[in-house]
C-alpha positions in Angstrom: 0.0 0.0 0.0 1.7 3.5 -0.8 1.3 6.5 1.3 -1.1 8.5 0.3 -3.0 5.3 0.1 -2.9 4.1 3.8 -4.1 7.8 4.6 -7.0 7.7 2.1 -8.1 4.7 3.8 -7.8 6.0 7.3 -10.7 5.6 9.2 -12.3 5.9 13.0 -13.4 2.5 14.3 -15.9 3.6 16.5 -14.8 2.9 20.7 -17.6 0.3 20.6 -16.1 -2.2 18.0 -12.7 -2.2 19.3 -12.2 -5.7 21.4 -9.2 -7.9 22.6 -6.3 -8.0 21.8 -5.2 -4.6 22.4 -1.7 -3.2 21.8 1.0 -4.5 24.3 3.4 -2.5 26.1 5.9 -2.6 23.2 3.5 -2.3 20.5 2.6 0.9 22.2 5.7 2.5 23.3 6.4 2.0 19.7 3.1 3.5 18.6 4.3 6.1 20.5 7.8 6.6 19.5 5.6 7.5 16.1 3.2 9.6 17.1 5.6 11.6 19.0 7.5 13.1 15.4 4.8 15.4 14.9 5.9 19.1 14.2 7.1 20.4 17.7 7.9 24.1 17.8 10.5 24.9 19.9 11.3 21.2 20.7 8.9 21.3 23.9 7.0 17.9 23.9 3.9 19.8 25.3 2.2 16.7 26.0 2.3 13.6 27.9 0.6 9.9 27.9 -1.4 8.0 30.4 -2.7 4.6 29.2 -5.6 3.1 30.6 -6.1 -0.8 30.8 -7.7 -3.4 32.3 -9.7 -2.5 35.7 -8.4 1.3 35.6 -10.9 1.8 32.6 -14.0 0.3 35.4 -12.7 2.4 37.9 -12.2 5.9 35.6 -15.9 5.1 34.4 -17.6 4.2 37.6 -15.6 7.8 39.0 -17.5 9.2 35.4 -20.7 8.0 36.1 -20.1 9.3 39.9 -19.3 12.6 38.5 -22.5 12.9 36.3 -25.0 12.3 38.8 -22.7 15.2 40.6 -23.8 17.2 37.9 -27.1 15.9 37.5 -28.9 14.1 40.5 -31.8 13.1 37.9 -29.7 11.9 34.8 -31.7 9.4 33.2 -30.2 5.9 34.3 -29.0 5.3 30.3 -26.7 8.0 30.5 -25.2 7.2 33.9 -24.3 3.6 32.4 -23.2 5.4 28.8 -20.9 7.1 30.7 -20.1 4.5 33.3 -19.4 2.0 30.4 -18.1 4.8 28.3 -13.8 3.3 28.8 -15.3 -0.3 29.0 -14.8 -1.4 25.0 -11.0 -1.0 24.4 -8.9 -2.9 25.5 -6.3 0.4 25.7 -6.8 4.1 26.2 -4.6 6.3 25.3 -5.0 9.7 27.3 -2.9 12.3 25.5 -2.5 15.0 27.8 -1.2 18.5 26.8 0.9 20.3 28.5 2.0 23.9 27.8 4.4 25.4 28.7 3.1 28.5 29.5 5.2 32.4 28.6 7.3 30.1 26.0 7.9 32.1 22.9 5.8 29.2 21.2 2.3 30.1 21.8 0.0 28.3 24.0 -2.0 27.6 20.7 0.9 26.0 18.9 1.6 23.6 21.5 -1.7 22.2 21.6 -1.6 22.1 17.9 1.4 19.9 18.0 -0.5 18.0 20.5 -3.3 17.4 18.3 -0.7 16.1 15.8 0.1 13.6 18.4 -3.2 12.7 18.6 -3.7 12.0 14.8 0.4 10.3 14.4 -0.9 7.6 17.1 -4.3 7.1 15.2 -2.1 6.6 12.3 0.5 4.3 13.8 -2.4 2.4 15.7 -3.7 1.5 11.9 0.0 1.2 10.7 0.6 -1.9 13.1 -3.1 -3.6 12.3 -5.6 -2.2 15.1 -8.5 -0.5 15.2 -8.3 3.2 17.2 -10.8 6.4 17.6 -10.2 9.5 19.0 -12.7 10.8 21.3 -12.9 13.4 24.3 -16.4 14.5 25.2 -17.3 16.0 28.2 -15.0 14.3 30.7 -12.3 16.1 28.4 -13.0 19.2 30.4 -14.4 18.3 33.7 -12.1 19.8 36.4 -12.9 16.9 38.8 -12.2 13.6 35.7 -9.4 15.8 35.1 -7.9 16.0 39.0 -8.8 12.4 39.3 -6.3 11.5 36.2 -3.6 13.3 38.1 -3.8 16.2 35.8 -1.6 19.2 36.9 -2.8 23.3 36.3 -3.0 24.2 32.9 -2.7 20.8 31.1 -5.3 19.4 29.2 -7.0 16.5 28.2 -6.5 16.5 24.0 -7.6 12.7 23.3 -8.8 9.7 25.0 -7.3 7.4 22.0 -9.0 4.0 22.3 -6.8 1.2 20.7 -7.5 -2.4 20.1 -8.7 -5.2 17.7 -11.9 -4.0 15.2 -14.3 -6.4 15.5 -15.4 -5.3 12.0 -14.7 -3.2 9.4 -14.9 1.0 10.1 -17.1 2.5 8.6 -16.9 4.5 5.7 -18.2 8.4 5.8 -18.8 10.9 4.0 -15.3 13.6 3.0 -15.5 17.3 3.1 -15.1 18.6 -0.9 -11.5 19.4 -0.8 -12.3 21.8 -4.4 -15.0 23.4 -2.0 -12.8 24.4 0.6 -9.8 25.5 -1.6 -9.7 29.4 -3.0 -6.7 30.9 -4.4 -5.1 34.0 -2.6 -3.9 36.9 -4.3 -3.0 40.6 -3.1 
């Protein structure tokens, strides 16, 4: 398969498909090692990785159905369980955290850009060695308290909770934005 062939057929495998076998501990340190030569201004690595398996994806959904009853005392008992079973189908998660550096010359903007690269280089490499991956965030992305409970420090940010593992069929296809749509010439 060329390049720009394994790109075109890039796609999400929604959370819900993706079943054992996950990556392993070397498949994913060198999933990583890929998804870390993203364009990095300044050579700052403003992120960071926290991978999820096993019981630690019960226990961070059990703390996320907690946490939405928190919020919501009379949330309907099918979202507590969505959100309760919401880290329950991968076998791996793949938190990608960014981490500014904050007063850097590189602006806060183009460090979580080259974190989102990160995001996109792992999808990438997750496809690259066989599995199935999709990158989601949702509202636990931004909660203060999921947040504290991951061990996040002030200022970073969640940018991805990458779930990784086997597609238990094939992704779907969807429809692609009209590149000749969204491309104009510029001129003075």
């Amino acid at each position: 398969m060329n390049e720009l062939h394994f790109l075109r057929a890039r796609r999400s495998v929604p959370s819900r498909l993706l079943q054992e076998p996950g990556p392993d501990a070397a498949q994913l340190r060198a999933m990583l090692a890929e998804a870390v030569r993203v364009p990095d201004h300044g050579k700052l690595a403003p992120w960071r990785f926290l991978a999820i398996r096993g019981d630690a994806r019960h226990a961070l959904g059990e703390r996320l159905a907690a946490r939405c009853l928190e919020k919501d005392p009379a949330a309907p008992a099918a979202v507590v369980d969505k959100d309760r079973q919401r880290f329950s189908h991968a076998p791996l998660v793949v938190v990608v955290v960014g981490c500014p550096v904050p007063g850097h010359k590189v602006p806060v903007q183009e460090q979580l850009l080259s974190g989102g690269a990160v995001c996109f280089a792992l999808l990438q490499a997750a496809q690259a060695l066989g599995f199935g991956a999709q990158w989601l965030t949702g509202w636990a992305a931004y909660d203060p308290q999921i947040k504290q409970f991951l061990g996040l420090d002030e200022g970073e940010q969640v940018l991805g909770f990458m779930h990784l593992g086997t597609a238990a069929e094939a992704a779907p296809e969807r429809q692609r934005p009209d590149v000749d749509a969204l491309l104009a010439p510029w001129q003075p």
